[in-house]
C-alpha positions, 0 to 999 in steps of 0.5 A: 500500500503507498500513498498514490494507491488511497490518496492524500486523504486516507493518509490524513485519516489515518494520522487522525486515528492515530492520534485518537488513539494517543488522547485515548491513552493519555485519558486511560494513563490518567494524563488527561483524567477528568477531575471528579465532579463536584459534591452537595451535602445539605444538612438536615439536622442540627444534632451534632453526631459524626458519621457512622461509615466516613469515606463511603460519600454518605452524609449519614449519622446511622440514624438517616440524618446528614449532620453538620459534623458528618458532613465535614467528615466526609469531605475531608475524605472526598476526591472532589470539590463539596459543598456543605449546604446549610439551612437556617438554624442553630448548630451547637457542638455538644460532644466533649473533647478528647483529643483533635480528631473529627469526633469530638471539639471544634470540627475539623477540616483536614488535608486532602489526601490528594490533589486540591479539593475545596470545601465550601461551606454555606449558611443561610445567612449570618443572622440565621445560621450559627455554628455554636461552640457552647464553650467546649473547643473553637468552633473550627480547623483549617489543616495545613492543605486544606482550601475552604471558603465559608460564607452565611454564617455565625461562628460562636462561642469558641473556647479553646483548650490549647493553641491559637484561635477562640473561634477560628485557627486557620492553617490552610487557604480560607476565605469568609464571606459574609460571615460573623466571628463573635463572642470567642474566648482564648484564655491560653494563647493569641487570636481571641476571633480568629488565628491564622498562620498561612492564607487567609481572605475576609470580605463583608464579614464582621469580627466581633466581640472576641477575647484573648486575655492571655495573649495577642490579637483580640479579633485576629492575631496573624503569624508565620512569615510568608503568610497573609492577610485581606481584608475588604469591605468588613468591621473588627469591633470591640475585641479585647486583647493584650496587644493588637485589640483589633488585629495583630500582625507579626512577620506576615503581610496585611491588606485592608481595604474598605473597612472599620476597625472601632472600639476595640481594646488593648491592655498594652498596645495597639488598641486597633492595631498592632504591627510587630515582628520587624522587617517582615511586617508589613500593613497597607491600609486604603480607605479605611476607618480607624476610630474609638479603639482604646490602648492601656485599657487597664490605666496603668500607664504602660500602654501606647498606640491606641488606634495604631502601634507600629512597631520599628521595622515594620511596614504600615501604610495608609491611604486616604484613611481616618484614624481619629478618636482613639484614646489612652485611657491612663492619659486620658488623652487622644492617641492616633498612632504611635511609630511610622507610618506611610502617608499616600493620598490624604488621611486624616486624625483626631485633632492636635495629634501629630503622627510620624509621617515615614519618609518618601510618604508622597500623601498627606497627614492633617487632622479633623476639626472634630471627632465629631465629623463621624457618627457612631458605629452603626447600621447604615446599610450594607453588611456591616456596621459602619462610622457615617461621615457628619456634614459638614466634614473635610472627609467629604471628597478629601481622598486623592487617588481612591485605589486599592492594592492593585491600583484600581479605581474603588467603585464603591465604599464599605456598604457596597455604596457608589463612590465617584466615577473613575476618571480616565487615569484612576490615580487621579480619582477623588472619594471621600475619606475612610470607609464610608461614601458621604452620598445619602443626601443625593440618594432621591435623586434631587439636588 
């Protein structure tokens, strides 16, 4: 046989089968296999008991009921991407603890055994699906390995026996979305809300209401070099802690933007913020509202920094922020900030308090007329609590260059609300200053 005998075309043909053949091979070989398809567990128990055959890709408590602790169970060990759906109502975790495996305590997301699988997590709402610790453990676990995403829901009540994290301790690559972390105790290490140590991503969420009274980091503490932090559209607010009331931070990198961080707590330093761990810190803040946190909260005249402590070395950046009535309360005097800090866009403090402007800062440090220039902590639209700007206010249309961490223009503020439009060169765009879009009075549509 040659090619004149069957033509060009039954040659083609053949080269076709041949490498049909070869793809056929390479899906056999499991070169091209296809990945699993994905897993829906719905929870339809709020009794927490585990699963009685974990692996077999049944959520099953033996009692024919999928529970939220089965259903964890189960997509540690599964090969494919899962979803945990659950329906509004109140999970409390009411087995003992003995040790850290699924069984018992908080629950439990391990490492794969192979491969990326994600598990998802999704409430019905923050304000109607609560996952309560009751006291006996942290809510949960994040494995190194692991990738998870929770969202529409309340974390409660943790109480750890040992480590990082009254609600939370992440050693994986987690994001929150629209999620509560509230009243969580850590009485032997840092992290009273949340501890995290490798990749950790929070967006429209609040953190709230958590203690870390042996430690470091009242709402998060975050650690390990090569870690990090984001943090968007979102309020850590009244959190007590040691150091770093709101957000601790040691060796790892933090972005923060579109957010609130009020009325939190040091005894020492740092009542919103603290920034330490030297050269590898590093904190860049955009649009931003720092406001009524409060350092050496337990007047012995130690404690400084009571809206920001960064410590020397380390990085922390603002651009066209507010940080304005934060106080010390043994001095019983407004303290902003204490250390250096780089200044970009136009950012605004309490009045008749000078804050350390870093050197090469190309922005802009001036103070407010008063305090009063913003309201209270409050509901005012959006997923999250927020401070509104008072009229009249220098905050209104102060900020210069309104971009986040990626130079993009900010569309909108905290809430989701609109803020100007983006001129052609978003480096030159104005909004106003922190976290909050002054737009209320144009909101009927009449001038």
């Amino acid at each position: 046989m040659n090619q004149r005998m069957f033509g060009v075309g039954w040659t083609r043909r053949v080269r076709l089968i041949g490498f049909l053949i070869a793809i056929s091979q390479s899906v056999i070989s499991g070169a091209w296999a296809i990945p699993p398809p994905p897993v829906v567990f719905t929870v339809n128990s709020s009794f927490d008991s585990w699963d009685d055959s974990p692996g077999d890709g049944s959520c099953d408590n033996g009692l024919g009921f999928c529970t939220l602790r089965a259903a964890v169970m189960e997509a540690n060990r599964s090969a494919s991407n899962v979803t945990i759906v659950l329906p509004a109502d109140t999970y409390t975790l009411t087995g003992p603890v003995a040790g850290i495996d699924e069984y018992t305590g908080d629950l439990n997301l391990t490492a794969p055994a192979a491969g990326n699988p994600v598990i998802t997590i999704t409430g019905a709402g923050a304000a109607t699906t609560i996952i309560d610790a009751n006291g006996k453990d942290r809510v949960l676990t994040v494995s190194a390995g692991r990738t998870a995403t929770i969202g529409g829901v309340t974390l409660r009540n943790g109480s750890p026996a040992a480590g990082g994290g009254g609600g939370i301790q992440n050693h994986g690559v987690l994001t929150l979305t629209n999620v509560v972390v509230r009243d969580n105790h850590n009485n032997v290490s840092g992290g009273g809300g949340i501890y995290s140590d490798n990749q950790l991503g929070i967006y429209s969420s609040t953190i709230t209401l958590n203690v870390s009274s042996a430690d470091d980091g009242g709402g998060i503490e975050n650690e390990n070099v090569g870690s990090g932090l984001t943090i968007v559209n979102s309020t850590i607010d009244r959190n007590v802690a040691r150091d770093g009331g709101g957000l601790y931070n040691g060796s790892t990198t933090i972005v923060m933007v579109n957010s609130t961080v009020s009325e939190n707590a040091a005894s020492r330093n740092g009542g919103g913020i603290y920034s330490g761990g030297g050269l590898a810190d590093t904190i860049n803040i955009y649009n931003s509202t720092i406001v009524g946190n409060e350092a050496d909260s337990d007047v012995d005249d130690v404690g400084i920094g009571a809206g920001i402590y960064n410590e020397a070395g380390a990085t922390l950046n603002l651009r066209n922020s507010v940080v304005a009535g934060n106080y010390l309360s043994g001095a019983q005097s407004y303290d902003d900030c204490t250390g250096v800090i780089g200044m970009y866009g136009n950012n605004k403090f309490s009045p008749a308090v000078a804050c350390t402007v870093g050197p090469g800062s190309s922005g802009t440090a001036t103070t407010l007329d008063s305090v009063y220039e913003l309201g209270i902590l409050q509901d005012n639209g959006g997923a999250t609590r927020t401070h509104a700007i008072v009229p009249p206010s220098s905050l209104i249309h102060g900020g210069m260059a309104c971009v986040d961490q990626i130079s993009a223009h900010l569309a909108t503020d905290q809430r989701g609300r609109a803020r100007p439009p983006s001129p052609p060169n978003p480096l030159s765009s104005t909004c106003d200053i922190g976290a909050f879009e002054y737009n209320e009075i144009f909101a009927s549509g009449f001038e």
